[in-house]
C-alpha positions as CSV (number, residue, x, y, z in Angstrom):
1,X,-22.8,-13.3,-2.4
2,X,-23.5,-11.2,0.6
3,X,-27.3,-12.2,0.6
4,X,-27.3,-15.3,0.3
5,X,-24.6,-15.6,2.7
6,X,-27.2,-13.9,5.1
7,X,-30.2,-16.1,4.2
8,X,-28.4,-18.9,4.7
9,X,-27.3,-18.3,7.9
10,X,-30.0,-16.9,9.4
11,X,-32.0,-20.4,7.8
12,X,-29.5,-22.9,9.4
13,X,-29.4,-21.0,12.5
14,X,-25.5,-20.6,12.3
15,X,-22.9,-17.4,12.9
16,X,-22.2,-15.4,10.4
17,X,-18.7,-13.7,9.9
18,X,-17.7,-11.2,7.2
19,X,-14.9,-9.8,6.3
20,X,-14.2,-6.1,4.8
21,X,-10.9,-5.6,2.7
22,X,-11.8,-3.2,-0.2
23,X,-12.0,0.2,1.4
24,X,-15.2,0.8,-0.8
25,X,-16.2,4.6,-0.2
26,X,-12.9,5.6,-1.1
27,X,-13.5,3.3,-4.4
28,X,-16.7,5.2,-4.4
29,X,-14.9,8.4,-4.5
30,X,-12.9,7.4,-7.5
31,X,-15.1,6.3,-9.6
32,X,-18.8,7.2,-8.7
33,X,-17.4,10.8,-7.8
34,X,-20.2,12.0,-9.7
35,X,-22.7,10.5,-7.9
36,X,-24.1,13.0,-5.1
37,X,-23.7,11.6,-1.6
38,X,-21.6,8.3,-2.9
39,X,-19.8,7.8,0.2
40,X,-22.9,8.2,2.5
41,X,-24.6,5.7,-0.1
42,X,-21.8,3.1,0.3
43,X,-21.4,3.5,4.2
44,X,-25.5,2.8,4.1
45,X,-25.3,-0.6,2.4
46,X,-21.9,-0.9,4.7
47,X,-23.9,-1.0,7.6
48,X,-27.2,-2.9,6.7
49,X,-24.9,-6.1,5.5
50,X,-22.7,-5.9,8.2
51,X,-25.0,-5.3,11.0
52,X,-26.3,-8.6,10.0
53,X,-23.0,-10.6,10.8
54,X,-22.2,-11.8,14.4
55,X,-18.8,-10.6,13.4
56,X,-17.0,-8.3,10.6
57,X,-13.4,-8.9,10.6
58,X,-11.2,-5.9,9.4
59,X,-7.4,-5.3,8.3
60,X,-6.8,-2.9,11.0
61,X,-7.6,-1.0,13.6
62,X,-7.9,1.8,11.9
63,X,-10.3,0.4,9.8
64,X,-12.2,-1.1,12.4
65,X,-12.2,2.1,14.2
66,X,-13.7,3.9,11.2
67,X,-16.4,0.9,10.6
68,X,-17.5,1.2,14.2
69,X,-17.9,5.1,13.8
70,X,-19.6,4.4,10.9
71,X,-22.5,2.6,13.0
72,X,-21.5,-0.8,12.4
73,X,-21.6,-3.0,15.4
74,X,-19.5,-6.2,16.5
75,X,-16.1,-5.0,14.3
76,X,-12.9,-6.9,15.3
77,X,-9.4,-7.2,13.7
78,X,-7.9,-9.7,11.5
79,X,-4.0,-9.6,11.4
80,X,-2.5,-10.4,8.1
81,X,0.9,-12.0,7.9
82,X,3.1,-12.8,4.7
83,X,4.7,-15.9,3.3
84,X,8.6,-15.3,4.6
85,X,9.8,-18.3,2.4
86,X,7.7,-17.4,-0.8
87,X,8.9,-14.2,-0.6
88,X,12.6,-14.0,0.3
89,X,15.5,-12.4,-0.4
90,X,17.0,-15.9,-1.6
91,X,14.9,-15.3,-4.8
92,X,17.3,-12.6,-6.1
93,X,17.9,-13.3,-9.9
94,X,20.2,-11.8,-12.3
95,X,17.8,-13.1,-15.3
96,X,14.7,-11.5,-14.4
97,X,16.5,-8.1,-12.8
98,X,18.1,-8.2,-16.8
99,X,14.3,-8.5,-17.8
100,X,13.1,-6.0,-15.7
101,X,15.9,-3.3,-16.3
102,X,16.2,-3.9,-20.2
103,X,19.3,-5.2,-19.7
104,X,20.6,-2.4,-17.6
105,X,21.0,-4.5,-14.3
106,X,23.4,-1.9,-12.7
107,X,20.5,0.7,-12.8
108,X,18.9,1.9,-9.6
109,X,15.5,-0.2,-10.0
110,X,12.0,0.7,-8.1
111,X,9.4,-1.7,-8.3
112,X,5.7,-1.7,-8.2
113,X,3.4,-5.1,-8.5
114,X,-0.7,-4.5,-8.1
115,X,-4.0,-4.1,-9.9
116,X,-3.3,-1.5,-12.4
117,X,-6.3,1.1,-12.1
118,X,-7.0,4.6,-11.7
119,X,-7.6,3.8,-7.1
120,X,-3.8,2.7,-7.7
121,X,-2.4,6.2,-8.5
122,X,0.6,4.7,-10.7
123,X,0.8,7.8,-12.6
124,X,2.3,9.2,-9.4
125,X,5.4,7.2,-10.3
126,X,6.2,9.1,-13.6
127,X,7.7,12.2,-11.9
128,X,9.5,10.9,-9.2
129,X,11.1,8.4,-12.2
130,X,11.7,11.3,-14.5
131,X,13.5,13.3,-11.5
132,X,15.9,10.2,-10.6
133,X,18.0,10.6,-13.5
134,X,18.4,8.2,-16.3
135,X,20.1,5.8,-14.1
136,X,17.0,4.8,-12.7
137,X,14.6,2.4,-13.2
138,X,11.2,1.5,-13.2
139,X,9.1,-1.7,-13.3
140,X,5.3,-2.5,-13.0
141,X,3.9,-5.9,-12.4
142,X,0.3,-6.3,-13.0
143,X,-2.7,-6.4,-14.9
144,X,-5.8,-3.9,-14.5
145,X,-7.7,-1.9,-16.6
146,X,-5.4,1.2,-17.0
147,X,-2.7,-0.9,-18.5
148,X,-3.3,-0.1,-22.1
149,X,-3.5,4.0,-21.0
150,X,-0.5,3.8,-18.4
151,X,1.8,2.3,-21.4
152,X,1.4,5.2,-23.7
153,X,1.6,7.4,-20.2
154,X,5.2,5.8,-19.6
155,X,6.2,5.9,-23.2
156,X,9.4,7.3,-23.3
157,X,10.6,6.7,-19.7
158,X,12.5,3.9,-18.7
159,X,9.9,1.7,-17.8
160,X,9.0,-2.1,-18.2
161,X,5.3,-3.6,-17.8
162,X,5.7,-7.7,-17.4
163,X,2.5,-8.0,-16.9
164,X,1.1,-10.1,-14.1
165,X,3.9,-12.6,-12.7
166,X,2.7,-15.7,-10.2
167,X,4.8,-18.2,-8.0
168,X,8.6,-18.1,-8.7
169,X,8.9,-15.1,-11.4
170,X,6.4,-13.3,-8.6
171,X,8.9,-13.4,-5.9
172,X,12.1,-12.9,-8.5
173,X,10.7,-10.2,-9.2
174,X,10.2,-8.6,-5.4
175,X,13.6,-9.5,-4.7
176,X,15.5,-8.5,-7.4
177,X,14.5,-4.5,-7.1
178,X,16.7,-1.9,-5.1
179,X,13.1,-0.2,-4.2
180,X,9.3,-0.5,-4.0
181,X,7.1,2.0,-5.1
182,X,3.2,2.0,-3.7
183,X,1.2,5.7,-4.1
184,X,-2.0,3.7,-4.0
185,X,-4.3,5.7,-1.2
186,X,-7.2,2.8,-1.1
187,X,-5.0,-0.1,0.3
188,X,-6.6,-1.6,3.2
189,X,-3.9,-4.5,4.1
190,X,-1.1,-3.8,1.4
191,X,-0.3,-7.5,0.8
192,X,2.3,-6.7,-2.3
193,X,3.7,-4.3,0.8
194,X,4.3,-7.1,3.0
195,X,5.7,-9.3,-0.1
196,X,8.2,-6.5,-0.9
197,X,9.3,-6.3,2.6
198,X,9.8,-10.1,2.7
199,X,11.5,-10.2,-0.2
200,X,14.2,-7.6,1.2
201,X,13.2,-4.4,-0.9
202,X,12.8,-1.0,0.2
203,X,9.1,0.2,0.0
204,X,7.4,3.7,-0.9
205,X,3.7,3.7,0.1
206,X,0.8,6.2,1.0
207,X,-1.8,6.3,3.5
208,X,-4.4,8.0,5.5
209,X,-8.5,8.2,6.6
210,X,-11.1,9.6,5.2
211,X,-13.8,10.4,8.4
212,X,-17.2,9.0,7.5
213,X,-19.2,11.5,9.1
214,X,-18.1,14.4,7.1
215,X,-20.0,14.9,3.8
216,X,-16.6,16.7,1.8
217,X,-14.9,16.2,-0.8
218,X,-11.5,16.0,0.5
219,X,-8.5,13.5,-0.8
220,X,-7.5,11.3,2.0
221,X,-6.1,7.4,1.9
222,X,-6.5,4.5,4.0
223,X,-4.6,2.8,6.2
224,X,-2.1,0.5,5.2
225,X,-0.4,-2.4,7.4
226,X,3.2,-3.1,6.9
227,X,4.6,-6.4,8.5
228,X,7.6,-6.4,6.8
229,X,9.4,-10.1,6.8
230,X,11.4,-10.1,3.9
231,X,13.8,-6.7,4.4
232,X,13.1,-3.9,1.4
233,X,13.0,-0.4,2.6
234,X,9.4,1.3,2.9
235,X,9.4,4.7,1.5
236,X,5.6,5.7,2.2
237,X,3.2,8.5,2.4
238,X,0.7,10.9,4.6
239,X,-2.5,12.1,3.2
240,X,-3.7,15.0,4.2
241,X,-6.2,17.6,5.0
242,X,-6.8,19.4,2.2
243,X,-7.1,22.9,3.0
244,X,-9.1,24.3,0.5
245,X,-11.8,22.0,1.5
246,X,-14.1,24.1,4.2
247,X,-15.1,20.7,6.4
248,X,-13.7,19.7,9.5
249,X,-13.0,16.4,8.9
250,X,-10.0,15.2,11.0
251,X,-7.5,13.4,8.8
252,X,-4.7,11.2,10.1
253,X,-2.4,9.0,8.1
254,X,-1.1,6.0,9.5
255,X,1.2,3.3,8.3
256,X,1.6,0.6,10.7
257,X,4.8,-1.3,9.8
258,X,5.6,-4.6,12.0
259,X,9.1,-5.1,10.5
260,X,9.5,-8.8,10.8
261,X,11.9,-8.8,7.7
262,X,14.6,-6.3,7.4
263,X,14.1,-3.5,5.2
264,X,14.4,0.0,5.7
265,X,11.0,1.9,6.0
266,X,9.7,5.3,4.5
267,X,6.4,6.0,6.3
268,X,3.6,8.3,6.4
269,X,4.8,11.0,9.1
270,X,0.9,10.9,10.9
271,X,-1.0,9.2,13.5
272,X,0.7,6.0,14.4
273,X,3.5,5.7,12.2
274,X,6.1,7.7,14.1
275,X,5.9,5.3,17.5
276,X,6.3,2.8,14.6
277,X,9.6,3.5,13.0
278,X,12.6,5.3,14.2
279,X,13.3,7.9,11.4
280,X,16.3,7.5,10.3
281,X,17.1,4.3,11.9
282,X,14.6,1.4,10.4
283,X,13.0,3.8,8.1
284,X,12.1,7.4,7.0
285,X,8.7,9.3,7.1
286,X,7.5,11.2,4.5
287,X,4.6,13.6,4.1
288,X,1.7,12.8,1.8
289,X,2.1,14.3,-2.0
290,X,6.1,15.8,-1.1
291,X,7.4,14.7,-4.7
292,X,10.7,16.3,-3.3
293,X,10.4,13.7,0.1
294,X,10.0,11.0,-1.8
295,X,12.6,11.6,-4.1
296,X,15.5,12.6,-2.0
297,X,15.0,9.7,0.2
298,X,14.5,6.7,-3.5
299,X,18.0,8.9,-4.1
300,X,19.9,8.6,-0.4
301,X,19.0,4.9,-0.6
302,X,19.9,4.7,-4.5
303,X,23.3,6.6,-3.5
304,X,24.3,4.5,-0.3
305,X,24.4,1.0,-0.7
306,X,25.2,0.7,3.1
307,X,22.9,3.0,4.1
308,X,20.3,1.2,2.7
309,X,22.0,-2.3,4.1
310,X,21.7,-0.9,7.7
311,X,18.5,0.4,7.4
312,X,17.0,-3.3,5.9
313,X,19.3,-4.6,8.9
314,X,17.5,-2.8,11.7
315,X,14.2,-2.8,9.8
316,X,14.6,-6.5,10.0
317,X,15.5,-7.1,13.9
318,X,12.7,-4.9,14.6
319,X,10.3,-6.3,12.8
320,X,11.3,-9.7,14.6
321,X,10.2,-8.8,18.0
322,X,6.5,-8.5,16.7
């Protein structure tokens, strides 16, 4: 769609404005990682279609800062915002938390709702599960092409796949978890982010940059935006630098979380996350790949009810001044 959309606006003599949401050299790096130079290829056709629009519209300003580093020219940002009344705490429901526990409703329950593919890094979940006792939970939502594989992954853990889940059952589903669960490291936006945090349920997420001008190898994640208007906690995560890597490349992690709806945050603990959230007060930080992080704080929140109340409480008035 991308050439024609160029033709035909350079043919009717009218602006042309693009938008980039899929993070693809990172998509690159997970699947075409056999492919020499892949993420030089894909910042190469990056730049000659989006040199050609008056305007390239980006989730971020991360992402826009990376874009524009990456020689693209005329890079803005396009905030995203979330549904507060599709997604809301008010959708609570005893039927589908029955569904989504296996009829063990009292059980601490994490969530996670997405594409299910191999960029998504659900297998992530299966430790941090196995380590929570067997009074926790765990439910995916979704459809993808590592479904069949991830179910004979899971077998034996206490885990339920729905399946994708649209309108009501969607937002039952957000808010009738004690915890959302989100290792992906390619989100650009995060919109099932911003749907958990609507929906009042505490969120676990990763994120940091990959520099473009660096030819390594080295596992980093992207940026991932946070307006939270529904109140979940946010438990999320910091890529690193890896250090056996011998590049330079300057890696930050940044979580941006605008917490208009009043759950308790775990953030990456890099770049712009910590003038975001108050540790300990609207949210936690947590260092990229720290199993042990991310566990003890899914357990503090599992373990205190009122904990977890204040923290979606304070998440929620701070997200309201934004």
């Amino acid at each position: 769609m991308v050439i024609p959309a160029i033709l035909y606006s350079k043919l009717m003599k009218i602006p042309l404005v693009m938008s980039y949401h899929t993070h693809i050299p990172m998509y690159a790096a997970k699947y075409l990682g056999f492919i020499p130079f892949h993420k030089q290829i894909s910042w190469m056709l990056l730049r000659w279609a989006h040199t050609k629009a008056d305007l390239t519209l980006c989730t971020s300003p991360q992402l826009r800062q990376e874009c524009v580093d990456a020689g693209i020219p005329r890079v803005d940002v396009w905030r995203k915002g979330v549904d507060s009344q599709r997604f809301s705490p008010s959708f609570q429901s005893s039927d589908m938390r029955q569904r989504m526990t296996e009829s063990h409703p009292d059980d601490f329950l994490i969530l996670s709702v997405g594409r299910i593919g191999a960029e998504k890094r659900l297998k992530d979940l299966k430790p941090m599960l196995e380590r929570m006792g067997k009074r926790a939970r765990l439910c995916i939502v979704g459809n993808g092409p590592q479904l069949p594989y991830l179910k004979k992954y899971f077998r034996g853990t206490n885990t339920v796949f729905t399946g994708q889940l649209n309108g009501d059952e969607l937002s039952q589903a957000f808010a009738s978890a004690d915890a959302f669960c989100i290792p992906s490291d390619t989100e650009t936006l995060g919109f099932v982010v911003m749907e958990s945090m609507a929906s009042g349920i505490p969120v676990v997420g990763a994120n940091a940059e990959w520099n473009p001008g660096c030819g390594c190898q080295c596992r980093v994640e992207s940026r991932l935006w946070v307006p939270m208007p529904s109140g979940i906690p946010v438990v999320g995560a910091n890529a690193e630098w890896n250090p056996g890597c011998g590049c330079q490349c300057r890696v930050e992690s940044r979580l941006w979380v605008p917490m208009p709806s009043g759950i308790p945050v775990v953030g990456a603990n890099a770049g712009g996350i910590p003038d975001m959230i108050q540790h300990g007060k609207t949210g936690y930080l947590v260092e990229t790949g720290n199993e042990d992080g991310f566990v003890q704080r899914l357990q503090e929140l599992r373990d205190d009810p009122e904990l977890r109340q204040a923290l979606g409480h304070a998440a929620r008035a701070e997200a309201q001044k934004w």
